[in-house]
N, C-alpha and C positions, 0 to 999 in steps of 0.2 A: 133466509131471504136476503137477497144483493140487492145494491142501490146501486143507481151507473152516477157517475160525476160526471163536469164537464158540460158541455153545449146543451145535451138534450137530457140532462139529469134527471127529471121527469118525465118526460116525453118520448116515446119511441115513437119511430117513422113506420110503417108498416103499410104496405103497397094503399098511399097517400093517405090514410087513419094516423092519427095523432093520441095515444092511450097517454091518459096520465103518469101513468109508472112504468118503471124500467127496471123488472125483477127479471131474478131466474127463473122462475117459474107464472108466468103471463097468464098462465092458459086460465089458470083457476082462482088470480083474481077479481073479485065480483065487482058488480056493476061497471063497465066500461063508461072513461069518460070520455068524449072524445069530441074533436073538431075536424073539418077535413082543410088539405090545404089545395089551393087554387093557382093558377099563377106560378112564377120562378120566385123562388126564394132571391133574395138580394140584400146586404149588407148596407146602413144607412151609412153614410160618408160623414154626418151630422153627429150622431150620436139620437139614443133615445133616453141618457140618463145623463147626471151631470159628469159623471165620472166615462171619458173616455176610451177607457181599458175594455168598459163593458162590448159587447158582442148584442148586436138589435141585428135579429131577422123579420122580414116584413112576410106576413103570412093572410091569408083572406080573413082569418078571425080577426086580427090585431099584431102586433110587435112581440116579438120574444126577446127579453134582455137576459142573457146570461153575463154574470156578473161573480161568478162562483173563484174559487182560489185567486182572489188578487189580493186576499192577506188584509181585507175592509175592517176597519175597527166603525166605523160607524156606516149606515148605509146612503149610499145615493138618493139625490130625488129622479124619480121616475116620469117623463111626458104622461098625458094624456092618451089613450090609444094602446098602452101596453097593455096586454093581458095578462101576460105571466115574466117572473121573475122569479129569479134565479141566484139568492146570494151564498146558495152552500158551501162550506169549505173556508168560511173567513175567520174572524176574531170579532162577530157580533159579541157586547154582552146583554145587547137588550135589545128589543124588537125596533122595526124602523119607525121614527118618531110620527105621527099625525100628517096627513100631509105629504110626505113623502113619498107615499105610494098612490097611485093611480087610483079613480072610482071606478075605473074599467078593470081591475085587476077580477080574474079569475084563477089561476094559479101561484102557490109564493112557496117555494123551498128555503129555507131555512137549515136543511141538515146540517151538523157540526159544525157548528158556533162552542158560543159560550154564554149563550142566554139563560141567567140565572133567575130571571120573573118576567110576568107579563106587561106588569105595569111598567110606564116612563113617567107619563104626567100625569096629569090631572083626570083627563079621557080617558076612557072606557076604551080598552086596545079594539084595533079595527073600525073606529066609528067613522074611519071614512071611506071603509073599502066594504061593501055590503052584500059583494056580488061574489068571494073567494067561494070556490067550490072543492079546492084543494091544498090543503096547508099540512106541512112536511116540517114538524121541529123535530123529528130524533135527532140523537147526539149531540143534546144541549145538556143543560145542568136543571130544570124542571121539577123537582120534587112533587113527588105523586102525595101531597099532603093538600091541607082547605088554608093556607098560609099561601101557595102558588097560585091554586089552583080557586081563588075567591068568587063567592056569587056574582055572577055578571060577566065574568071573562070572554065566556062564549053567545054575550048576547046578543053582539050582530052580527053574526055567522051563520044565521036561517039556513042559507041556501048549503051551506058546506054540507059537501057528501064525501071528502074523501079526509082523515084527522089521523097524522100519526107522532104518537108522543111517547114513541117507543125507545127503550136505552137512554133514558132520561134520570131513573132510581135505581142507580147502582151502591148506593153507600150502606153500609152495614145497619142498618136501624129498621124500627118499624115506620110504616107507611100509612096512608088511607087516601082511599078511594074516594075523593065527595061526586055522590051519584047525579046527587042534584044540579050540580054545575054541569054534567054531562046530558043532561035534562035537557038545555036551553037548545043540543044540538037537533032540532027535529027533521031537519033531513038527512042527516049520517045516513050514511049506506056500507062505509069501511072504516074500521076502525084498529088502529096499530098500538097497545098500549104496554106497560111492564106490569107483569102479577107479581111483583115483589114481596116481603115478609107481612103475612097480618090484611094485606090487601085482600078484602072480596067486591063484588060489584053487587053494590042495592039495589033495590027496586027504582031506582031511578032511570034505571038503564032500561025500564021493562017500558016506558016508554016511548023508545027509540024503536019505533015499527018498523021503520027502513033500513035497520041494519041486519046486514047481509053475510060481510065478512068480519069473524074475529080476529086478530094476530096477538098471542098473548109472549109476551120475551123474561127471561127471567125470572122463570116463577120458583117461586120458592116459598111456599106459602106450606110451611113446614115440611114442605117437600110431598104436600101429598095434595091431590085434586078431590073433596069430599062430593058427596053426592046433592050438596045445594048450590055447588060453587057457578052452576050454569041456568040455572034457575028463571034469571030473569033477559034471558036472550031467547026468546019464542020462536025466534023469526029468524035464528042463524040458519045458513047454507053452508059457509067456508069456514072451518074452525082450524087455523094453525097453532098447535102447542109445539110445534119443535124448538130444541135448545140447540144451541150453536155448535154447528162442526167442526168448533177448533179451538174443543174441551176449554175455554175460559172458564175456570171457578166450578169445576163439573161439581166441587164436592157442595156449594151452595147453590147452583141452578139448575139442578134435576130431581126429577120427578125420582120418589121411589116407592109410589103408592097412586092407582086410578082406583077409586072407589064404585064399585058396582053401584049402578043407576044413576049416577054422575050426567049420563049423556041420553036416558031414557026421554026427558020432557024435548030435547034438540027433534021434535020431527019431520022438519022441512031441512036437516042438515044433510047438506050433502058433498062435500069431502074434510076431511079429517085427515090431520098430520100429528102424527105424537114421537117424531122421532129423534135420535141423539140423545134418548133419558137413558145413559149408560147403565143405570142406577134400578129402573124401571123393569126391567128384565120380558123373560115371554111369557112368567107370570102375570103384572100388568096390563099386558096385551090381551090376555083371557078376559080379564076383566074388562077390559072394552070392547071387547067381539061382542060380548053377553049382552052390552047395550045395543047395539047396532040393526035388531030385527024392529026397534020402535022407530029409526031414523029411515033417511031417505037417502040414505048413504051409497056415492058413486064410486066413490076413491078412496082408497086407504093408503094412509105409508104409515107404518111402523118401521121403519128403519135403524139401524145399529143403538136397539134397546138391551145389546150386552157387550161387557167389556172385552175388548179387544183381546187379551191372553185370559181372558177365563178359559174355564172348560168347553168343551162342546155343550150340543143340547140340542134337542129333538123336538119336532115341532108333532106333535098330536092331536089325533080328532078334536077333542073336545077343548083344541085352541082355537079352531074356526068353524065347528060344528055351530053353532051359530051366524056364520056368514050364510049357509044353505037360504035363508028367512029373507036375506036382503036382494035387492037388484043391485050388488057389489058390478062392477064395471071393471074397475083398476086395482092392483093389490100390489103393493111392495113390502117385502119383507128383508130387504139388503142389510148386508153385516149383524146379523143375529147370532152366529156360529151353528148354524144349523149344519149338525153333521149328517141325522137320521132323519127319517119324515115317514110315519105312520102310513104303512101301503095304501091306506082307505082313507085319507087324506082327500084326493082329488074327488072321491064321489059326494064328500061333503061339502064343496064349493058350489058355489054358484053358479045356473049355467049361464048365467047373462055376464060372468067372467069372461071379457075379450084380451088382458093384458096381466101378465103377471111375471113378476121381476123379484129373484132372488139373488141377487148380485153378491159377492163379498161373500161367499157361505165357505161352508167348511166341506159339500158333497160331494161324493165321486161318480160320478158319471159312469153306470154300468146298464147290463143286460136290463137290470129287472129294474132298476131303479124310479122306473116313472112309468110302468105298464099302465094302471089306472090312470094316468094320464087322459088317454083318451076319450074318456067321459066325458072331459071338459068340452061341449060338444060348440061352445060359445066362444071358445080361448082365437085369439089370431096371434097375440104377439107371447115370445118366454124367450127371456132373458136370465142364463143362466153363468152369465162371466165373472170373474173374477174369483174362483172359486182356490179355497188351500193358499189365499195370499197371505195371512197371518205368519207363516214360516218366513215368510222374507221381508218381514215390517221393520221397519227402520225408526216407526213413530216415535217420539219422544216423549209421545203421553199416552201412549200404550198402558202405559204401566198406573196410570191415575185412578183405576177405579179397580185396583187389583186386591184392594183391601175387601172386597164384596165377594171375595172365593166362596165360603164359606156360605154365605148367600145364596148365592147362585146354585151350586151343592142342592139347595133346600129349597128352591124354588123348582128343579126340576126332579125332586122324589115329590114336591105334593100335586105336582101335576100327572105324574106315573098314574095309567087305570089302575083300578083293583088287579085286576089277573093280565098279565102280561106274559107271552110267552109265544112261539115262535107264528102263531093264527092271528096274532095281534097287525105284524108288522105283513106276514104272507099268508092267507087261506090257500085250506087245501086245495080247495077246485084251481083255486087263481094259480095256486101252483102248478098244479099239470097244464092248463093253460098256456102258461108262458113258455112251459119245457116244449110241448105243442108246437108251439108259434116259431121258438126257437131252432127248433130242426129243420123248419119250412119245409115238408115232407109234401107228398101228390094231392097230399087233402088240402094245400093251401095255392091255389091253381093262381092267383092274383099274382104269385111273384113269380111264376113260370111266364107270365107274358112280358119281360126281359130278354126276349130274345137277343142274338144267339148264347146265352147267357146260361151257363148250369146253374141251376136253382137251388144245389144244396150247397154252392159256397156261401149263399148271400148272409149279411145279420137284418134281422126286422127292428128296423126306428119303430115305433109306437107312437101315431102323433094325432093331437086331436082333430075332426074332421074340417075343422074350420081355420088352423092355424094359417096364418099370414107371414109372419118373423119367427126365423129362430136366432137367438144373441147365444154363444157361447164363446166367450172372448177372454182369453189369461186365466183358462179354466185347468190347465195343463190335463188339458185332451190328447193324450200320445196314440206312440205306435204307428199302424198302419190305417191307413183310411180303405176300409175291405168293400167289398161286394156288397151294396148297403138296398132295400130295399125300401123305402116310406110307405107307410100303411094309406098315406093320406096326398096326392097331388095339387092340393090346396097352397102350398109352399109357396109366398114369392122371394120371400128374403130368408138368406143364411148370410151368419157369419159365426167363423171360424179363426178370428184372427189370434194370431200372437200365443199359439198351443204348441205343441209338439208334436205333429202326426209327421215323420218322417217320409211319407210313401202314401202319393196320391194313387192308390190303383182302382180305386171302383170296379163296376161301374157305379153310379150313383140312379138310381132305378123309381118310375113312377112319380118325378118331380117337371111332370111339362109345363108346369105356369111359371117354376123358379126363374126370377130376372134377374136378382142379385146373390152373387156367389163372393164371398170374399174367405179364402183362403190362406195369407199372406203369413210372413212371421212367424212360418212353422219349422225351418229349419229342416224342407223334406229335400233330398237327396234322389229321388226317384217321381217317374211318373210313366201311367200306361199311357198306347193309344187309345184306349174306350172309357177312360174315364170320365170324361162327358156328353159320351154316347147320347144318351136318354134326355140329357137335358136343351131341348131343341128351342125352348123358348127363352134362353138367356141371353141378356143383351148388356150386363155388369159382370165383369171380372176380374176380380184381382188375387193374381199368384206373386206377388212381389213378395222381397225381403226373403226366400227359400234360399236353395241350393239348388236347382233342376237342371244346370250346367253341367252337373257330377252325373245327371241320368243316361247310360248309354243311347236310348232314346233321338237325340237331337243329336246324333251323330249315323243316325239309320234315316232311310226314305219314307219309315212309317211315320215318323215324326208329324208326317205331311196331315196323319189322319186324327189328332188330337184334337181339334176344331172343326172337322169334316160335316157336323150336323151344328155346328152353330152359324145359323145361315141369320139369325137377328141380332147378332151380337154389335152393341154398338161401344165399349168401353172395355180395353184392355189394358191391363197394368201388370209386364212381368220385369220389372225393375231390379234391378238387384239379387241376380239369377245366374251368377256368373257364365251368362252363355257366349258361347264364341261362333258358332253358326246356326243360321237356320235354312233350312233348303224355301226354294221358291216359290213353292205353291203352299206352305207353311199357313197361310190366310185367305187362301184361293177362296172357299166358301162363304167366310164371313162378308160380303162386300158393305155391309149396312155398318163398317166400323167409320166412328169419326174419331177416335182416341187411341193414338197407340203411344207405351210406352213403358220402352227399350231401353231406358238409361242405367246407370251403374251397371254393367255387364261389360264382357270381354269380347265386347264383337269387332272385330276389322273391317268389313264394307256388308254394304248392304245387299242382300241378297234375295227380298222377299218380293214377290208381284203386289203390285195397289192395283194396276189399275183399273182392275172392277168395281173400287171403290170410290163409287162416285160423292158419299156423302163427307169423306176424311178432311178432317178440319185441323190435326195436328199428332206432328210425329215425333216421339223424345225419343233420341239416340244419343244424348248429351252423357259425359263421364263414360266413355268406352274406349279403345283402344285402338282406335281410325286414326292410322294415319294419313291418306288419301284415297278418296273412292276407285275403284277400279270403272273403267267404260262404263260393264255394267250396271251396274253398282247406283253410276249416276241417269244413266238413262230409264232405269225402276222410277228413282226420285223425280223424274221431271214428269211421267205420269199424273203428279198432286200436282203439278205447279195450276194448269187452268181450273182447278178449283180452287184457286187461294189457299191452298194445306201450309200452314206454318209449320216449320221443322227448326228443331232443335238440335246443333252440331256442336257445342260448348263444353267445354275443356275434354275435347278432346287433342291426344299430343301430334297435334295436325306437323307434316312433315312438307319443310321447305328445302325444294330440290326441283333439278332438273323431271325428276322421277315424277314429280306430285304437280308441275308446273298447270298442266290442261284442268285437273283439279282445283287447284288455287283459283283460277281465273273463270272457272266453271262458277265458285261460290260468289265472286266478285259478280259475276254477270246476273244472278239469279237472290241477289243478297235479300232484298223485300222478301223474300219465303224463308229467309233463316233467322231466327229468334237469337236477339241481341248480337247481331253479324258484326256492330261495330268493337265489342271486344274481342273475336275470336282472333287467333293468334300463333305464330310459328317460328321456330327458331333458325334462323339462318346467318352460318357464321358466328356462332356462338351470344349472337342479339337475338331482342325478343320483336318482332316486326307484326304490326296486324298485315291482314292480307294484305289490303290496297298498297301496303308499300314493298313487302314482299314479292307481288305481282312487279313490280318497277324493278327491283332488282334480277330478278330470275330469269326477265325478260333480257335484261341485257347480258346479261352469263349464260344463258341457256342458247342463244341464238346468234353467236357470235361466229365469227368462220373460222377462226380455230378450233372451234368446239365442231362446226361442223368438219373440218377437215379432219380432226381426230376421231371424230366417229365415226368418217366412212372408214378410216385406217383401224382402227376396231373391229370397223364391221365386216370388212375379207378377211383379216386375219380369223378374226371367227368361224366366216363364213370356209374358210382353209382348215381349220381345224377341226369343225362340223365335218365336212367332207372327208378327212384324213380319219378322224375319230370313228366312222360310217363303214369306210372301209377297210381301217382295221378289228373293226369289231365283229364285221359281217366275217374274216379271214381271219379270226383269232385262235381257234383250234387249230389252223392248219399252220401258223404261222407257228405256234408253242412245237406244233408237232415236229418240224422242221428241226429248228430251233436245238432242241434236244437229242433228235438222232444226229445232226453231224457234229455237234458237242458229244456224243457217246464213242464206245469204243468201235462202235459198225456201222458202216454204211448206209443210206437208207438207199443208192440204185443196183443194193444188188437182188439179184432175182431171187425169188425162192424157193425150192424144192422141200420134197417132204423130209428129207432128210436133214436137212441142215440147219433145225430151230435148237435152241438151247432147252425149250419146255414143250413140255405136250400141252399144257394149259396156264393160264394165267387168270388167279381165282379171283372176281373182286366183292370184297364184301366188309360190313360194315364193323366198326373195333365190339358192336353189343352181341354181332352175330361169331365172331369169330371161334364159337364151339360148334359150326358146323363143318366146316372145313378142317377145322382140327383134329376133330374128334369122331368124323365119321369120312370125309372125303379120301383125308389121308389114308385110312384103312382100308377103304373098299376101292379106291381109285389107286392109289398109288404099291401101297403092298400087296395088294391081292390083284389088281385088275394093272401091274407094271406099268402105269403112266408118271413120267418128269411133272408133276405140279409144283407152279410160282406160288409160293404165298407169303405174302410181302412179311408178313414177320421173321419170318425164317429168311428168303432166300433175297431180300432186297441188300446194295453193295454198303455196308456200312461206310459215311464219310460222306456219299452222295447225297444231292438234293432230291427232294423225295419224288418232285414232279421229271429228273434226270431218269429217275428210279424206275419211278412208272411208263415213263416212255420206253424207254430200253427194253423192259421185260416185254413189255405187248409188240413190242416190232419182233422179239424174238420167242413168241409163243405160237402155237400153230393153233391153237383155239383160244377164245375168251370168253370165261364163262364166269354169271353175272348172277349173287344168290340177291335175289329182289325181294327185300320187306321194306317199311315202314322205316327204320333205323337205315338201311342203302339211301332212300330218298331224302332221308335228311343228311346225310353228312356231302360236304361240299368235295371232298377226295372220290370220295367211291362213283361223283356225277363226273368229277374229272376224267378218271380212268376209264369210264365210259365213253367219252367224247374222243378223248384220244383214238380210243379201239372204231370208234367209227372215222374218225381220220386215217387208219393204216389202212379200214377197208380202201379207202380209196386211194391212197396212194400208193400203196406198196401192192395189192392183193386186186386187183383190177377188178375194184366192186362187187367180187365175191364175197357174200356174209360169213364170218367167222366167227360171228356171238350166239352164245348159247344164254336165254334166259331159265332158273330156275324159281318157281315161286315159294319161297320159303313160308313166308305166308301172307292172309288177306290183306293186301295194301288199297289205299285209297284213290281208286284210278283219277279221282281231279288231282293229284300229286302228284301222276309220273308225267312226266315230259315225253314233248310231242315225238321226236324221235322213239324214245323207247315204245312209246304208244303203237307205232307204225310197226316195230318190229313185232311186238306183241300181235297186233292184227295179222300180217302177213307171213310170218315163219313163226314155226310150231316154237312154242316152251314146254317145259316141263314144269308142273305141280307136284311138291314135295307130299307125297302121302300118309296121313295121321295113322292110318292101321298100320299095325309090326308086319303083318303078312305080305300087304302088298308094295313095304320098301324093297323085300330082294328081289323084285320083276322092275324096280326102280333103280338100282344100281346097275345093274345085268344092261338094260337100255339105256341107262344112262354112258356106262362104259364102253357101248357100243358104237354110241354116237361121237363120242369124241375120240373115238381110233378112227373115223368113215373121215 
């Protein structure tokens, strides 16, 4: 339990309720004391105590003086009117003298002094303050013995309901309890005290009917809790036994024994803490389940009742076979090392169980591991995160209660049933069951309504019909996120944060209530478009802290469809995602977004439409790689402005230039929508300049008439080389072709007859195919069939430039013929020597076609180019044919055609 210091050290604000105490946990303790406040709070300029330093709020009940850390060795006196005071945190050694305090006081904290007795004077402590109803001495010096603690102390403190004299007997000796002096408090309602050595509570206490809450600190009452030690509290509701989480003294303040019927007379208790008794184990815990069917028991925590590097250990029936008997509510069982968990475990819970949290275990998260789960027909919330963190504990007192191995050992062989063996942990039936379930086969029609969705990829979640939350958070949940089906569309909250699932692929199937999705801190690398198909009523999510910049995905048009059905979504977080684009209709359906955010990522301008989104309240694109928006970019952005949309552009390495100039003065003009606009910042001239003065300079550089005179003289020359570039590019085959024949040893205006070519053909083909021409053309074409064939390995002019080469031979071949596969369309020669040959059609050969295509084999027609395409459509090719028989009616017409 935490105490807050400071202003309102007892007191928490809570939408205008003023509770006495400021713990970690509010919820559960009992009786609420409370005032409301009225009115503005105001600070007296006067003071309400003698000592100035103090701090006086004026509130509808009275004055609040905090007066705490100003290092007080005696205390102030207090006006009239003050209710509560506040001297915690000083160098009290003794209470504030008679007088000193207020007759209007109702509340006095006192924590961490150094008040070593009650007495000062002569008085009877408090005889003049009659009306406290909350007095706070932990962490004084108090001794829980009848020498502190003397008849009368407490006898004018009628009305006190709320006493804590907790962390008071810390010194190594025996103690006592005098009950009788606790007697005088007849209207306690809560009580904070230390169960130190030898200390039990008498019958004194049995007539304290008002109290409600126990908090017992330090016990160590041989270390073990006997079954009379509760005896004389009738009337408990709240009973906290936890020892502190941060192992002080583990080896003398924990529990290493609850004795059976200990808590059987508790019948009106209703929550129960026994946690942090490292020592205590899930032995001790049996032992208190076993009390629990006589209580009124709402909530349990048993938390980390074994030591941190023990062994594992297994939670078994007949450790909460017992709960079945209670209306148990809440269950904690964090940091146990619970590796295993008895399959039939959940049917012996409770069903009025709505919340149950196993944090810090040791379990792995598989197929079958919680099939009975869903019997829990009552469960809403499971929290199953932090699971296997032991391997990476850094604790420094890890190792404090490692002397109890041997222990531990033996506490969980005497909890082993008699017969143990594989029926134990999985029955038969339950076993075919889940093989069943797990095929998801046509007998399971529930996940076939996923549509468009094949049904036999999916995995079946198992969940109970009622659940609300699921927590599985630094559970090192990996792999892939599959094709996932829930038994149950009850779902409104997941989270998933901080695992290892590399690859969002879903879909995620039969969760239409889910709102909150948090995904973050997985390190996933991948994402489909449908994997939030199904989830139509989401309006929380966060993919932050991944990798989905790495996912081909956000560099496709389907990108567009990854939010397509989240039409409610009001809170996106994909932060730190290294993304560098998104296309523009990327959020087109979401319009109900008021949260986006884009920051840490690699984005350059913005690209995404808002303006459907009428409710958008704030846009982080802050830490990205912007250096000025483009037109569009900004004109997206001004969309938010008539909603008031705050956006966030900060530290990005914004760019001061003539380039960025409309930019610049864009953010100047529109600054009230950009969040902390007075730092943003840009470098110009190797200075660091915020806009508004970067705007002054750039303005007079940028628009200056040399600058324009140099830019129109830029801009013709450009515009001249645009043009020159245009038409040498549109005339560059013909120009190369040129080019090369009157650099050649011939001509290109002589005319030409059939006699007077150097070759009969000129073969072009690519350096993978060159065993067709080698090894069959040559033979059947050239030896058998006497035709002159060019084939540039052989017959090209060593010395020559190879594009000399190529040109030469095609002005002096009387066909060109072209073997077309896959390997021709990729090599940049074989497209050359193509281009050319339709450059001599026209210049030399007066547009008569001289190319012959052959198809060696299937090629890709989106890869051939648009010319060969047209030849292809318009004049016959040849197909090289796979049967041996019908190549020699393939050579024969082939031969034929290139003599014609």
């Amino acid at each position: 339990m935490k105490f807050c210091t400071g202003l309102f050290s007892f007191l928490v604000l809570h939408y205008g309720t003023m509770f006495v105490l400021c713990m970690s946990d509010t919820t559960h303790i009992a009786p609420s004391l409370d005032f409301k406040i009225s009115g503005n709070i105001k600070t007296f300029s006067y003071g309400c105590s003698s000592n100035r330093k103090c701090i006086c709020l004026d509130l509808s009940e009275g004055i609040l003086a905090d007066c705490s850390t100003l290092g007080l060795t005696r205390s102030p006196h207090f006006q009239e009117g003050v209710v509560s005071v506040n001297l915690s945190f000083n160098l009290l050694i003794h209470l504030p003298n008679e007088g000193y305090l207020p007759t209007t006081l109702k509340y006095l904290d006192l924590t961490k002094n150094k008040i070593s007795k009650f007495n000062n004077d002569e008085l009877v402590p408090f005889s003049t303050v009659h009306n406290i109803i909350s007095l706070n001495l932990s962490s004084n010096f108090l001794s829980l013995d009848a020498d502190t603690y003397y008849t009368g102390v407490f006898q004018n403190l009628k009305y006190l309901q709320y006493l804590d004299v907790s962390n008071n007997s810390n010194a190594n000796k025996s103690y006592y309890c005098p009950d009788k002096v606790f007697q005088e408090l007849s209207s306690l309602q809560s009580l904070l005290i230390d169960g130190v050595q030898n200390v039990t509570f008498g019958k004194g206490f049995s007539t304290l009917t008002h109290l409600k809450l126990l908090r017992i600190t330090g016990i160590a009452v041989k270390r073990i809790i006997n079954r009379e030690y509760f005896d004389n509290f009738p009337n408990l509701e709240h009973l906290d036994l936890s020892a502190t989480s941060e192992w002080r003294n583990i080896s003398d303040f924990a529990l290493t024994n609850f004795e059976k019927g200990a808590l059987q007379k508790l019948t009106k208790l209703q929550y129960l803490d026994i946690s942090y008794h490292r020592k205590l184990r899930m032995c001790g815990f049996r032992n208190v389940t076993s009390d629990l069917p006589k209580t009124s028991i709402r909530i349990l925590k048993a938390n980390y009742l074994e030591c941190e590097r023990s062994v594992s250990t297994v939670l078994f029936v007949e450790d909460i076979k017992s709960l079945n008997n209670t209306k148990l509510e809440e269950l904690y069982l964090d940091g146990n090392n619970l590796e295993e968990t008895d399959y039939l475990v959940p049917r012996h819970l409770p069903q009025s169980l709505n919340y149950f949290s196993a944090r810090d275990n040791r379990w792995v998260i598989n197929r079958y591991a919680y099939f009975n789960i869903v019997g829990l027909t009552g469960i809403k919330t499971v929290d199953l995160s932090f699971q296997n963190k032991h391997q990476f504990s850094q604790s420094k007192n890890a190792w404090l209660c490692s002397e109890v191995f041997h222990e531990t050992t033996h506490c969980i062989c005497d909890r082993v049933p008699d017969f143990v063996n594989e029926s134990s942990f999985l029955i038969g039936g339950l076993h075919k069951d889940i093989l069943r379930a797990s095929k998801k086969n046509d007998k399971f029609p529930f996940i076939t309504s996923c549509i468009p969705y094949d049904a036999t990829f999916f995995e079946l979640a198992l969940i109970p019909v009622k659940t609300e939350t699921i927590i599985i958070e630094s559970a090192k949940v990996g792999e892939n996120f599959p094709p996932i089906y829930f038994s149950t569309s009850s779902v409104k909250k997941i989270s998933l944060r901080n695992n290892q699932i590399y690859s969002f692929t879903g879909p995620i199937c039969n969760l239409t209530e889910l709102q909150y999705l948090d995904l973050s801190s997985n390190r996933a690398v991948d994402i489909s478009s449908y994997v939030f198909g199904s989830l139509i009523g989401l309006k929380h999510l966060e993919i932050d802290n991944n990798l989905l910049g790495n996912s081909k995905i956000f560099h496709m048009n389907k990108s567009v469809f990854i939010f397509e059905n989240q039409t409610n979504l009001m809170f996106l977080n994909m932060s730190s995602n290294r993304l560098s684009i998104l296309f523009r209709n990327f959020l087109f359906s979401s319009s109900k977004l008021n949260t986006i955010l884009m920051d840490h990522n690699l984005l350059t301008d913005w690209n995404i439409s808002i303006h459907q989104m009428k409710d958008l309240q704030f846009i982080d694109i802050s830490w990205n790689e912007i250096l000025y928006l483009s037109s569009e970019g900004m004109n997206l952005l001004e969309n938010a402005f008539p909603l008031n949309t705050t956006i966030d552009m900060s530290n990005n390495p914004f760019e001061c230039s003539c380039n960025s100039i409309y930019f610049l003065q864009w953010l100047q003009l529109h600054n009230k929508h950009f969040k902390g606009f007075d730092d943003y910042s840009c470098t110009y001239l190797h200075k660091s300049f915020d806009i508004l003065k970067a705007n002054i300079y750039l303005k007079k550089d940028c628009y200056s008439y040399v600058g324009v005179i140099v830019s129109a003289a830029i801009g013709i020359i450009v515009f001249l080389a645009v043009i020159s570039s245009m038409i040498i590019y549109q005339y560059r085959w013909k120009l190369r072709y040129w080019y090369y024949i009157f650099k050649g040893a011939y001509g290109g205006d002589r005319v030409k007859t059939e006699c007077n070519f150097q070759f009969d053909v000129f073969v072009s083909y690519a350096e993978k195919d060159r065993w067709f021409p080698k090894d069959y053309m040559i033979e059947f074409l050239e030896k058998q069939g006497a035709l002159r064939l060019c084939i540039h390995d052989r017959d090209f002019i060593a010395g020559s430039a190879i594009a000399e080469n190529i040109t030469n031979a095609i002005h002096n071949s009387r066909k060109f013929v072209c073997i077309l596969t896959n390997n021709f369309l990729k090599s940049k020669w074989c497209m050359y020597e193509f281009n050319m040959a339709l450059e001599d059609i026209v210049v030399t050969r007066q547009g008569r076609n001289n190319i012959i295509i052959v198809q060696l084999s299937s090629t890709d027609v989106r890869n051939i180019p648009r010319e060969m395409r047209y030849i292809l459509n318009e004049d016959t090719y040849i197909d090289y044919p796979e049967d041996e028989g019908d190549r020699v009616i393939f050579w024969e017409s082939f031969e034929r055609d290139l003599k014609f």
